[in-house]
N, CA, C and O atoms as a Tripos MOL2 file, in Angstrom:
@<TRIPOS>MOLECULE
protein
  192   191    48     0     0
PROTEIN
NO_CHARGES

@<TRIPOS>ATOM
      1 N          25.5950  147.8670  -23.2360 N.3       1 UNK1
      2 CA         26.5660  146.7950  -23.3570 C.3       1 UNK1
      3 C          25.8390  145.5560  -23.8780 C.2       1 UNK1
      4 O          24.6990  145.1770  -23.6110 O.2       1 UNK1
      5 N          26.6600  145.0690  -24.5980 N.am      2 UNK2
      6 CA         26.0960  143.4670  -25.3060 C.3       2 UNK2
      7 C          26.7770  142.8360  -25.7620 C.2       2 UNK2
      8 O          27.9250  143.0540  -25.3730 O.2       2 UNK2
      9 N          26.6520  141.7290  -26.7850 N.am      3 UNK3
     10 CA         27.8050  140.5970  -27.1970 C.3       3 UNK3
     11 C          28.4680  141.6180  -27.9270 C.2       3 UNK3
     12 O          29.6870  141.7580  -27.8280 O.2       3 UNK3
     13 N          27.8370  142.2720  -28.5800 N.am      4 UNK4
     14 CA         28.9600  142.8100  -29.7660 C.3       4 UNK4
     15 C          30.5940  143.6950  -28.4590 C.2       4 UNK4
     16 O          31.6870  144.0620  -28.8910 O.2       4 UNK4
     17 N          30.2600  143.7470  -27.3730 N.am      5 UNK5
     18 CA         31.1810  144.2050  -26.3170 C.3       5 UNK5
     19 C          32.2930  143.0940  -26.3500 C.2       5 UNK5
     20 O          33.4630  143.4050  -26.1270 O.2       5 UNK5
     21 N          31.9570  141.9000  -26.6070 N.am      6 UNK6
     22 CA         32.9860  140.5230  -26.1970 C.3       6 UNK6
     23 C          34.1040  140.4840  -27.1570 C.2       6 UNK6
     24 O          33.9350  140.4760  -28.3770 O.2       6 UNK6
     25 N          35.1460  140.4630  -26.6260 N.am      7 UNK7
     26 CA         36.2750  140.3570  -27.5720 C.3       7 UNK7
     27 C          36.7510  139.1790  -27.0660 C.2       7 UNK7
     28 O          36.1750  138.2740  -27.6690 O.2       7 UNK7
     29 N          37.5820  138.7010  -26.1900 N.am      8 UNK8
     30 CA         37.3390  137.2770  -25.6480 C.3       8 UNK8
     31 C          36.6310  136.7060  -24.2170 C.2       8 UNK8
     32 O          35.9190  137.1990  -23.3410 O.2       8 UNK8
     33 N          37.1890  135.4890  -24.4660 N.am      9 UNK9
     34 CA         36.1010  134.7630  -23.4200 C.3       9 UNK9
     35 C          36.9040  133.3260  -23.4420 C.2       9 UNK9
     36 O          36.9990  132.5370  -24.3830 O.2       9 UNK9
     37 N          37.6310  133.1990  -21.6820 N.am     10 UNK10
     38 CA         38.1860  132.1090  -21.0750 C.3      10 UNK10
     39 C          37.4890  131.2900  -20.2690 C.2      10 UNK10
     40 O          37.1540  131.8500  -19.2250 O.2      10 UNK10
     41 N          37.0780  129.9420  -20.3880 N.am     11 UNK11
     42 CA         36.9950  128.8460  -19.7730 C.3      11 UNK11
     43 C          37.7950  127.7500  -19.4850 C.2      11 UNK11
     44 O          38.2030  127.0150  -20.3830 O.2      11 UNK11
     45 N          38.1170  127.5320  -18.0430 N.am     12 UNK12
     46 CA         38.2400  126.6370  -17.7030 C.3      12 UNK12
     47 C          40.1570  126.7270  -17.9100 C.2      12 UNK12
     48 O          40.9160  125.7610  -17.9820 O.2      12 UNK12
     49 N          40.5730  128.3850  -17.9720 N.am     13 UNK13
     50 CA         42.2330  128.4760  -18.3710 C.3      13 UNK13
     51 C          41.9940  128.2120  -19.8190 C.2      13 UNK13
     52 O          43.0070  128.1720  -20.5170 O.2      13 UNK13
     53 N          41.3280  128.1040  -20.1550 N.am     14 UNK14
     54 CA         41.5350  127.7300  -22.0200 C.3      14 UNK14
     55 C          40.8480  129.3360  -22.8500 C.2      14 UNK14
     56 O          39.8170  129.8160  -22.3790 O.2      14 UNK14
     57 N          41.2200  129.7050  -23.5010 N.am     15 UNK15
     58 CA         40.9020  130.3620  -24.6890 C.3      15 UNK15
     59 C          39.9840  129.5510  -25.2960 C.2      15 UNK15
     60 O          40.3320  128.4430  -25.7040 O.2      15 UNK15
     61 N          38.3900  130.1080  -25.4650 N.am     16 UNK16
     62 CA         37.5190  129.1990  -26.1240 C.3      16 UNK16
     63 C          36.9410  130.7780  -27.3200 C.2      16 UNK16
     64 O          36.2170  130.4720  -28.2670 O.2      16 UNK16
     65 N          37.1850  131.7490  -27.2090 N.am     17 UNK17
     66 CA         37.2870  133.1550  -28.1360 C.3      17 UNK17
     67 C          37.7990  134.1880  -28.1150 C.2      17 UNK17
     68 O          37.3890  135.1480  -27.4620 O.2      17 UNK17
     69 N          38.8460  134.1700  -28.8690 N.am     18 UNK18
     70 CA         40.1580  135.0860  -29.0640 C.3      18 UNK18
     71 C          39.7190  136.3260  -30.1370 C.2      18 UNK18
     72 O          39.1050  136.0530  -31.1680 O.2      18 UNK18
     73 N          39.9690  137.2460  -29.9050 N.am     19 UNK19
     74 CA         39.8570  138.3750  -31.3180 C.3      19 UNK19
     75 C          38.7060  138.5320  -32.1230 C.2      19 UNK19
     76 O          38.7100  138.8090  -33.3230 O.2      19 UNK19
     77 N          37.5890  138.3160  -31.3090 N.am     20 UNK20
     78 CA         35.9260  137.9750  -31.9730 C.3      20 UNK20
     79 C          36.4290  136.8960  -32.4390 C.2      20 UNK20
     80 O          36.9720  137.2860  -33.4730 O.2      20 UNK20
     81 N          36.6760  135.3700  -32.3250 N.am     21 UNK21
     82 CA         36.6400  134.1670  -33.2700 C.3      21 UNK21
     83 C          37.1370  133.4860  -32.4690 C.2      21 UNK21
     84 O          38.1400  133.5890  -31.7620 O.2      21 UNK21
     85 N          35.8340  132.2370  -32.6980 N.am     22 UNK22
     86 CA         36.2960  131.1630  -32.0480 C.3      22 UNK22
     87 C          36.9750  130.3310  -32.2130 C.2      22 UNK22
     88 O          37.1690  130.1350  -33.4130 O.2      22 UNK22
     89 N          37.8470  129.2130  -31.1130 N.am     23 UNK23
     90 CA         39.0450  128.3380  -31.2950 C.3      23 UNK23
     91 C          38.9590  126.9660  -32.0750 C.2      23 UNK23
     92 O          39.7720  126.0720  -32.3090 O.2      23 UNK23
     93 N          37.7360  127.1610  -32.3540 N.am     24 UNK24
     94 CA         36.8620  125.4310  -32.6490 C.3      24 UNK24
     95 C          36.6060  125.5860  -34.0240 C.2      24 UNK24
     96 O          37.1370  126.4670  -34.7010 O.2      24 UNK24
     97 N          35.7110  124.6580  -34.5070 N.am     25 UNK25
     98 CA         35.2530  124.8360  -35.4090 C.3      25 UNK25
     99 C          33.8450  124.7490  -35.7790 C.2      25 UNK25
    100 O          33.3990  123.6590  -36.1400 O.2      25 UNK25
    101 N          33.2300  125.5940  -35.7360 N.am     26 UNK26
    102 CA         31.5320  126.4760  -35.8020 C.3      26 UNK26
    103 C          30.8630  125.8030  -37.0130 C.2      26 UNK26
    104 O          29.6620  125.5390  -36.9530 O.2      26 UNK26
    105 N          31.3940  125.5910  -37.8190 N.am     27 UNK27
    106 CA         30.9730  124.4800  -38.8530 C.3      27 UNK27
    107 C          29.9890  123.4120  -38.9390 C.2      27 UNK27
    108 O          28.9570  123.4320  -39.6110 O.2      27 UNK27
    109 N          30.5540  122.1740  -37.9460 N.am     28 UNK28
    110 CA         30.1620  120.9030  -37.8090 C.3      28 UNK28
    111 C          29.3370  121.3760  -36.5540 C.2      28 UNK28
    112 O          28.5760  120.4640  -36.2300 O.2      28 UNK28
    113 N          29.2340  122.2780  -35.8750 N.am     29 UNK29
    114 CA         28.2950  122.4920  -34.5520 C.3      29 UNK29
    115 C          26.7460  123.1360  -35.2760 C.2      29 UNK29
    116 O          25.5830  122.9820  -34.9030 O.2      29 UNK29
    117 N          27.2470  123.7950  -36.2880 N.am     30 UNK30
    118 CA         26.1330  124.3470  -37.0460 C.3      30 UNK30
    119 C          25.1510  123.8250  -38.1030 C.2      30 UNK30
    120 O          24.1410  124.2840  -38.6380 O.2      30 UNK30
    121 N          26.0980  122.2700  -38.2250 N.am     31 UNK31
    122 CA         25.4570  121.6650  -39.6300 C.3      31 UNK31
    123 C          24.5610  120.6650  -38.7350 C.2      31 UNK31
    124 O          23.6740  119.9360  -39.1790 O.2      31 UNK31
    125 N          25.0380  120.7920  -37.1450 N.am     32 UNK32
    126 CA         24.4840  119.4840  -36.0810 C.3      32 UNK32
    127 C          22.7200  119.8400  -36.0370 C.2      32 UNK32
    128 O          21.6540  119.3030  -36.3380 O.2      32 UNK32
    129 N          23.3310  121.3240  -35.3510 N.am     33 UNK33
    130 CA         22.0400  122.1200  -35.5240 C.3      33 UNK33
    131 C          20.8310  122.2940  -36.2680 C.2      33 UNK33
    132 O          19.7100  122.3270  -35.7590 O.2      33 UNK33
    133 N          21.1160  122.4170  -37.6300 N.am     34 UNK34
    134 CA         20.4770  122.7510  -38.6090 C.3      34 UNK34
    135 C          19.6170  121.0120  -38.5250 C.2      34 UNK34
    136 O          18.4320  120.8070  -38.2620 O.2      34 UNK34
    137 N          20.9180  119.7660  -38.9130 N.am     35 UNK35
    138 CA         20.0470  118.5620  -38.9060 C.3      35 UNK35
    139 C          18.7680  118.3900  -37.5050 C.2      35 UNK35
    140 O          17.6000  118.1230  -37.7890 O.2      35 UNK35
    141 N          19.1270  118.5460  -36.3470 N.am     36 UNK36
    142 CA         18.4140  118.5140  -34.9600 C.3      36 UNK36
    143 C          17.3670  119.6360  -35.1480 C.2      36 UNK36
    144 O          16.4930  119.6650  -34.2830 O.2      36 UNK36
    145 N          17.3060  120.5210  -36.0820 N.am     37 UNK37
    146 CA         16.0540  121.6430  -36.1800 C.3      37 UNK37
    147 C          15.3600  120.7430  -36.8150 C.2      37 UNK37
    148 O          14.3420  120.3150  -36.2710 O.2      37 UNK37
    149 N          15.7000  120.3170  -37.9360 N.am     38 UNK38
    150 CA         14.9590  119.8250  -38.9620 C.3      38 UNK38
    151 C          13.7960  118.8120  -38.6600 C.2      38 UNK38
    152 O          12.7010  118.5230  -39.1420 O.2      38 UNK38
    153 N          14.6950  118.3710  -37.4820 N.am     39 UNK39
    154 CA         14.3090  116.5940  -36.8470 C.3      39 UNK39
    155 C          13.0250  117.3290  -36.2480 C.2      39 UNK39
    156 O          11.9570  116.8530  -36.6340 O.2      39 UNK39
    157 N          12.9660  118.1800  -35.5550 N.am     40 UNK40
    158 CA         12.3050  118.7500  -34.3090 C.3      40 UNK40
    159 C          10.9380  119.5490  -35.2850 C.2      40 UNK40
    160 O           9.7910  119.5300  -34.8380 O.2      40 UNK40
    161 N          11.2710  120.2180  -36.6320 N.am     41 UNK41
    162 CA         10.0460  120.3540  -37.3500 C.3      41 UNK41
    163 C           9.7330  119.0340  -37.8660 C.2      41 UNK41
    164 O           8.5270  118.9470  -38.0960 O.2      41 UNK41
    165 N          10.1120  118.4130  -38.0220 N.am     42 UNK42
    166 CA          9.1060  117.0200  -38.3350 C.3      42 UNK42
    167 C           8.2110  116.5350  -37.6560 C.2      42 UNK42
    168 O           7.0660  116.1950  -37.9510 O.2      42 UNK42
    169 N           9.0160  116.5010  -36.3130 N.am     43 UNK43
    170 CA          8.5130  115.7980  -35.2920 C.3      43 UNK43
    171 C           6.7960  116.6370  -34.9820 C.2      43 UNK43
    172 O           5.6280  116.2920  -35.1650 O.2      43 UNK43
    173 N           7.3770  117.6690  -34.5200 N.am     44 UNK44
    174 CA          6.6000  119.0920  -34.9460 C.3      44 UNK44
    175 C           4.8440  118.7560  -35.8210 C.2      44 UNK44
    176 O           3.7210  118.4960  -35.3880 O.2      44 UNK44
    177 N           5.3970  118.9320  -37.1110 N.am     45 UNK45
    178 CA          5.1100  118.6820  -38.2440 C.3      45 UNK45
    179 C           3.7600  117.6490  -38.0170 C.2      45 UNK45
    180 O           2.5530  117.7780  -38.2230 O.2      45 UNK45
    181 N           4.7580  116.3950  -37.4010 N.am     46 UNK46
    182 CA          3.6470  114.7320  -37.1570 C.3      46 UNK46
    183 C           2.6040  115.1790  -36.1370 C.2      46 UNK46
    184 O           1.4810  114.6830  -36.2310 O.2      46 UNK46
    185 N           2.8390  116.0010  -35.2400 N.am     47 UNK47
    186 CA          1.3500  116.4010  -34.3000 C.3      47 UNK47
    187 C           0.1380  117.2860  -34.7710 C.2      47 UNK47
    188 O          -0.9260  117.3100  -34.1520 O.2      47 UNK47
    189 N           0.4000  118.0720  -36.0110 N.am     48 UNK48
    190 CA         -0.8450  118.8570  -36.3010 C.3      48 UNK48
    191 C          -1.6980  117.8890  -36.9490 C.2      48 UNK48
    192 O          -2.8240  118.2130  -37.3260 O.2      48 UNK48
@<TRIPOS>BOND
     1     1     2 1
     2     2     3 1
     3     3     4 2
     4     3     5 am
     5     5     6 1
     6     6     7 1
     7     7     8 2
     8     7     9 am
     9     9    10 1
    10    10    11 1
    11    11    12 2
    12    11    13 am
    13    13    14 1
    14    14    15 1
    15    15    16 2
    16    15    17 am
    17    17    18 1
    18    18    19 1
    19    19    20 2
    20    19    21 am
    21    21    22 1
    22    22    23 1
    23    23    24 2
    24    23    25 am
    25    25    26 1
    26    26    27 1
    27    27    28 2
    28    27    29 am
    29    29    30 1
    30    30    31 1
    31    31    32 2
    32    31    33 am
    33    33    34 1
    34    34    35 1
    35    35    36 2
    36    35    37 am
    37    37    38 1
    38    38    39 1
    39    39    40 2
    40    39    41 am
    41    41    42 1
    42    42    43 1
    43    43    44 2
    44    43    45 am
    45    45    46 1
    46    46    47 1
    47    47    48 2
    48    47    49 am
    49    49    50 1
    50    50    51 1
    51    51    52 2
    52    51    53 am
    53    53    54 1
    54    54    55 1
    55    55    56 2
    56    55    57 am
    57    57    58 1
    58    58    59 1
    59    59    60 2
    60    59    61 am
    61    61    62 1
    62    62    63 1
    63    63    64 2
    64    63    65 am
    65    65    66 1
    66    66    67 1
    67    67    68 2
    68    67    69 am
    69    69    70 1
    70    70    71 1
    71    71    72 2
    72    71    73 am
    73    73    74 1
    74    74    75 1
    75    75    76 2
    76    75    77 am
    77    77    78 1
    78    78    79 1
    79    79    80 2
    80    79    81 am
    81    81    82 1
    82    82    83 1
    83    83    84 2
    84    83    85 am
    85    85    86 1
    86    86    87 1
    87    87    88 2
    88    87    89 am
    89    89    90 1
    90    90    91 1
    91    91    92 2
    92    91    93 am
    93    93    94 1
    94    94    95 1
    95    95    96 2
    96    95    97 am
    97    97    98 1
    98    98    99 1
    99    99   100 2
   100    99   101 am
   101   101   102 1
   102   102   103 1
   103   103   104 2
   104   103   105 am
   105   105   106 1
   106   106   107 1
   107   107   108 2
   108   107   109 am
   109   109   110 1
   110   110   111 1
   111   111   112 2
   112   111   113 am
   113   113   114 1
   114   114   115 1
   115   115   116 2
   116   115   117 am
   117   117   118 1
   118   118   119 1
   119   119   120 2
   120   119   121 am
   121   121   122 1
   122   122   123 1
   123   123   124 2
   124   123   125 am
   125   125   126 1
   126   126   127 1
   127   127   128 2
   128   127   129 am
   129   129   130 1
   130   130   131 1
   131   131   132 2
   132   131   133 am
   133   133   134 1
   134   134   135 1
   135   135   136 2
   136   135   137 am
   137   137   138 1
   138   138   139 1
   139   139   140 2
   140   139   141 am
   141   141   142 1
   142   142   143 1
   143   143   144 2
   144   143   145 am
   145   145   146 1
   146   146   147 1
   147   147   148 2
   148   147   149 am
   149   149   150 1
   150   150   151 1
   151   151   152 2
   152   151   153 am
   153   153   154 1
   154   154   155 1
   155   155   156 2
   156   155   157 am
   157   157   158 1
   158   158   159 1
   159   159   160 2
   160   159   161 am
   161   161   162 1
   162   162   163 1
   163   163   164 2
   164   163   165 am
   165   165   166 1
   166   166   167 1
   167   167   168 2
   168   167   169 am
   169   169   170 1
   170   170   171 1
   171   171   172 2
   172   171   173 am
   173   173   174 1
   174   174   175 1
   175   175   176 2
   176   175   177 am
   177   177   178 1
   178   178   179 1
   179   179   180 2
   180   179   181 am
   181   181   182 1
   182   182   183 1
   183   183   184 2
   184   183   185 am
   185   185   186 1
   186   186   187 1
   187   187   188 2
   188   187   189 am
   189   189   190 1
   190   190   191 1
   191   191   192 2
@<TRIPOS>SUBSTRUCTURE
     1 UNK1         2 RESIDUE 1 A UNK
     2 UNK2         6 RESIDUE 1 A UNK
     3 UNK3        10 RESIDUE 1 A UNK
     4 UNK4        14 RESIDUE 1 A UNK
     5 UNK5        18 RESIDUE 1 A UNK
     6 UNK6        22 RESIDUE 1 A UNK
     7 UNK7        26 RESIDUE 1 A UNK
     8 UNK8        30 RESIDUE 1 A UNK
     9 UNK9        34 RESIDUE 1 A UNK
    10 UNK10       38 RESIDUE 1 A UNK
    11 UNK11       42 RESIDUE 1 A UNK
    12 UNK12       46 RESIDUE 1 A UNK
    13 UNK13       50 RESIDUE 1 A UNK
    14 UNK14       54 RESIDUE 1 A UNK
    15 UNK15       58 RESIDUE 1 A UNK
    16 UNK16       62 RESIDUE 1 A UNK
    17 UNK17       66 RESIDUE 1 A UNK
    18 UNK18       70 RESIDUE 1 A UNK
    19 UNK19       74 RESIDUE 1 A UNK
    20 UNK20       78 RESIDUE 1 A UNK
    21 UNK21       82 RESIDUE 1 A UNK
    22 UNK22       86 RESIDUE 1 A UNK
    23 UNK23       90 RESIDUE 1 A UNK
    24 UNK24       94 RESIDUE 1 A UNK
    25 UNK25       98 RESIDUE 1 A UNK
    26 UNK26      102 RESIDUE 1 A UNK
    27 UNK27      106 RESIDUE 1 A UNK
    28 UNK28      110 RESIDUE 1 A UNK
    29 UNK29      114 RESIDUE 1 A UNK
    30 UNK30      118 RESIDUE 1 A UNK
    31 UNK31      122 RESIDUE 1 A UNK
    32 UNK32      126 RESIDUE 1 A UNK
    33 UNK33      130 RESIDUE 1 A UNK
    34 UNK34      134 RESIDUE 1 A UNK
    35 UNK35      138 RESIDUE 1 A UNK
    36 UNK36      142 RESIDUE 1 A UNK
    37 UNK37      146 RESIDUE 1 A UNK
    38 UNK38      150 RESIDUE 1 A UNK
    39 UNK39      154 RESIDUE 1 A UNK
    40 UNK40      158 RESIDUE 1 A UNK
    41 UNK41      162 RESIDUE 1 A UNK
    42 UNK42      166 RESIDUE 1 A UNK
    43 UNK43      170 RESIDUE 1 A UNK
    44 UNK44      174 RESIDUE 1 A UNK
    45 UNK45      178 RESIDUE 1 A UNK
    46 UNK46      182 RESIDUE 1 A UNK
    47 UNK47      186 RESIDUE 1 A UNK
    48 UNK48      190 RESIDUE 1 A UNK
């Protein structure tokens, strides 16, 4: 058993993943990400 098992997933009474797909938008959480990686290899980066 593993994620690929999850079809949905309720929090809090809310539907937060219906039908494999989430209710939100994965987008702007992913572009947050990518900027906050970036930050974190720099930062990274400035100690060697």
């Amino acid at each position: 058993m593993g994620s690929g098992s999850v079809h949905s997933v309720m929090v809090n009474g809310v539907m937060v993943y219906e039908d494999r797909q989430f209710n939100f938008d994965c987008d702007s959480i992913y572009a947050q990400a990518r900027k906050a990686a970036a930050s974190m290899w720099r930062r990274m980066d400035a100690l060697a």
